[in-house]
N, C-alpha and C positions, 0 to 999 in steps of 0.2 A: 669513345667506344673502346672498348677491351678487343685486342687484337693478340692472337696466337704469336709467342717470340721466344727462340729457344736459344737466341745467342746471348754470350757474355763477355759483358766488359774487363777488362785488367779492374782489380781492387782500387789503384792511384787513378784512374780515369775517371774512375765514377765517381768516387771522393771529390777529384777537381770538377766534373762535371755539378755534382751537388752544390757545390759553394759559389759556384757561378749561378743556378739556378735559385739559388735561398736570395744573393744578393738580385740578381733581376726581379723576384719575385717582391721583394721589401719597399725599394723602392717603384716599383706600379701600385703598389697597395697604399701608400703613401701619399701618390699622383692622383686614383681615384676617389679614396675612400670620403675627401674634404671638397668632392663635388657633390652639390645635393643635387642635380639630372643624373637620371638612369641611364640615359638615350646614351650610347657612344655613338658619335657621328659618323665615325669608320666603315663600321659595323652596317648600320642603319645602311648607308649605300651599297654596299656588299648585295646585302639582302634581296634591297630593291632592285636590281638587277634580274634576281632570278624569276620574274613573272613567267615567264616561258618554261620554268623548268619545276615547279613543283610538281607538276604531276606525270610526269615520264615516268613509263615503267623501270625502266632501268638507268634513269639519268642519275647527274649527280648527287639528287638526294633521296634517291630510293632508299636509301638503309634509314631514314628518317619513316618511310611507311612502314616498313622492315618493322620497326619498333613495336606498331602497332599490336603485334603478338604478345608483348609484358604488357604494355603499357595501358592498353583499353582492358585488359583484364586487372591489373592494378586500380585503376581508378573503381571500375565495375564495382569489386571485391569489397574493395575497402568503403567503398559509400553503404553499400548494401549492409556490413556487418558494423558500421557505426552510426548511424543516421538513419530515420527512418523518411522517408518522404513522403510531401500531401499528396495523399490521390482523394479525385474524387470519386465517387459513387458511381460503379459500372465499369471502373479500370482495370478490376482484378482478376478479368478473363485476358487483357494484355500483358500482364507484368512476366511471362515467359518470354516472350517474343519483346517486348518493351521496360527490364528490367529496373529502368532508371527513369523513366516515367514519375513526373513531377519531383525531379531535381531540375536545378538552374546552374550549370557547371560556365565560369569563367576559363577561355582558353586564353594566357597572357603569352602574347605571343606567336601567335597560332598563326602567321605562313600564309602558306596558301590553303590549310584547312584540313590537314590531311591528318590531323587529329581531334577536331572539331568533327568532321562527321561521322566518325563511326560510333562517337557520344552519340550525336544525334539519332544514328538510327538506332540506337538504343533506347531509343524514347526519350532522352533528356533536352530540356533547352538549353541551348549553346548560345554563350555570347565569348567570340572571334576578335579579339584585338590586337590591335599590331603598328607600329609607328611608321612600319612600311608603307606604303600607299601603293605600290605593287605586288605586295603580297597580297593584300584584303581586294584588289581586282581579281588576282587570280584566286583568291577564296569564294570570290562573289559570285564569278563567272562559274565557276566547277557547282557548287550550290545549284545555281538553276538548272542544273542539267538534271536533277534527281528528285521530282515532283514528292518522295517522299520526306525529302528533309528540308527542304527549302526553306519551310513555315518552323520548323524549329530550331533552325541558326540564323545568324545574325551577324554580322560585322564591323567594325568599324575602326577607322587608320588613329588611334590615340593610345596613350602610355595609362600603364594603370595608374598614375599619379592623379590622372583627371575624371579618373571614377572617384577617386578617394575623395574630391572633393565635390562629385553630385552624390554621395552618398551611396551611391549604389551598394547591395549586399548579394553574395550568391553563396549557393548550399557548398559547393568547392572550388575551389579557385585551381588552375595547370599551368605549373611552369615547367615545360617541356623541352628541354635543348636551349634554356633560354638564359640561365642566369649569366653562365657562362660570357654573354655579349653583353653585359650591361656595366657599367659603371656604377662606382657606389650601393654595392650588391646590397650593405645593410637596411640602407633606404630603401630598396624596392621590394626586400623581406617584410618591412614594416607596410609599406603602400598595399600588396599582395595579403598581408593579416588583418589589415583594415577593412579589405572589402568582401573578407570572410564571413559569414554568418557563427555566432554564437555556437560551440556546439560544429563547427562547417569543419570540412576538409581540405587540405591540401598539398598538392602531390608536386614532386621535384623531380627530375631526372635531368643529371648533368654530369661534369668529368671531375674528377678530384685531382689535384697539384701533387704529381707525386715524378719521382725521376723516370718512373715508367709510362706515366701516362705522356710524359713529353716525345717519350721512345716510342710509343706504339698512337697514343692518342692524337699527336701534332705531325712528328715526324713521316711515321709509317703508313697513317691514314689519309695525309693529304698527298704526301710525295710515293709515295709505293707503290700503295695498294689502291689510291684515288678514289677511298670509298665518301670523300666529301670534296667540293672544294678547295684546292691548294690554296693557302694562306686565311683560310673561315676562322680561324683561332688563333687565338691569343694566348700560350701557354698561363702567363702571370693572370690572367683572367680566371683561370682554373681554381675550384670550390673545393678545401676539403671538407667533408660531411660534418665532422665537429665544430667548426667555423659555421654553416649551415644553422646545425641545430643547435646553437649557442643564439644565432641572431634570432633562431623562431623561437627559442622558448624567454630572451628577453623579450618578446612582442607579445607574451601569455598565450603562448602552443605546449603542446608537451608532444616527442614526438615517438611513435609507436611504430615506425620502423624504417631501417634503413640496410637495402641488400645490394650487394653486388649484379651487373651486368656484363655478359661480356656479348662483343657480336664476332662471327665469324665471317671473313670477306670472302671467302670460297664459296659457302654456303650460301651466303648474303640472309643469312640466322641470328636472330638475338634468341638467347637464354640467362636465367636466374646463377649466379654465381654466388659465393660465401663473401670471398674478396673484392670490398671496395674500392680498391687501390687502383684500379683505372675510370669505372665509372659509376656509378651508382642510381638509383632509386630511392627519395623518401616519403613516405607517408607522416604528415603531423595534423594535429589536432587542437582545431582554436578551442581555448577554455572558455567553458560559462560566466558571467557577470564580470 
């Protein structure tokens, strides 16, 4: 996340801070990229941990609901104006109130759900995966509480590797806060384009590798400002968006757009920014045949 920082470093600091930060960076890239699991095992326990905490108003992942302000309008937007979806006959007095009504959106990733249902009440079907087995309890659990979505999300504790091989296909696939924790990101770029439909969407949102996202992104957001867990990231795990859109358009995506994010922790605010040099947003687009 893009965080407000008005101090500066001496020119020689950050020169050595960079070279220090290219070399950690080369070698993690090196360490992961020749693994074909996505799953970091780290990671994956972290996670699982937080069963009790995804849905606190103001716990430590609130700024992850936070989000929901870009991002369920991101997804919205973007399906709406490239894809059209099946309705059937009598649906056209909900498509106001239910604009995504027969789409089938994959959440990879997806927590305890806190971005899976407001797809859902949007009329779309949601399928919730997640390697955690504490997240998808606490997706499962929050679910039944809301007799309107219950019947249009769905859950389940697996890696999208294991969709890829029942086949499975959805209209878009969401990687939300996600790549960021995985290992061998090109693999899971491919796994994620695989169980896109022809024609399908999908959406990214993550942090890019820059000397300020280690300053405001790692540094100030876990230890400062506490708007996540202290130690959640992994700087060298950090995406830059051209890295990104290189692995999706080798998997036959082309991608049509990628904007800046920042969030404000005073405010506890996300908004649209130009610069993606701390976190970004991308929309791509799986190719036909």
């Amino acid at each position: 996340m893009r965080l407000a920082f008005t101090g500066r470093l001496p020119a020689s600091r950050c020169s050595q801070l960079r070279n220090l930060l290219r070399r950690w960076s080369s070698s993690s890239a090196s360490s992961t990229e020749h693994n074909s699991s996505t799953i970091h095992e780290d990671n994956r326990k972290k996670f699982d941990d937080f069963v009790d905490k995804w849905w606190k108003p103001d716990g430590e992942l609130s700024c992850l609901a936070n989000m929901n302000s870009l991002r369920v309008p991101l997804i919205r937007d973007g399906l709406l104006q490239t894809l059209q979806p099946l309705r059937s006959e009598g649906n056209s007095s909900k498509d106001a109130y239910r604009p995504l009504e027969g789409f089938h959106i994959l959440d990879v990733g997806c927590g305890g759900g806190l971005l899976s249902e407001p797809l859902a009440r949007l009329g779309a079907r949601v399928t919730g995966i997640d390697p955690t087995p504490g997240g998808i309890e606490a997706a499962r659990k929050h679910a039944d509480l809301d007799p309107d979505i219950r019947d249009r999300v769905e859950y389940e504790a697996v890696e999208v590797e294991k969709l890829v091989e029942r086949a499975d296909q959805f209209d878009a696939v969401v990687a939300s806060e996600v790549i960021e924790h995985v290992q061998n990101f090109s693999h899971f770029v491919k796994s994620c384009v695989a169980v896109t439909k022809d024609g399908g969407s999908l959406f990214f949102t993550t942090i890019n590798r820059t000397l300020l996202s280690f300053l405001l992104a790692k540094v100030a957001a876990e230890y400062i400002f506490r708007v996540v867990p202290a130690g959640i990231h992994d700087w060298r795990m950090f995406l830059p968006p051209e890295q990104l859109q290189e692995a999706l358009e080798s998997n036959g995506c082309f991608v049509r757009l990628i904007h800046g994010t920042l969030y404000n922790p005073l405010t506890k605010s996300w908004s649209w920014v130009k610069d993606p040099s701390i976190t970004y947003a991308l929309h791509a687009i799986k190719r036909s045949g």
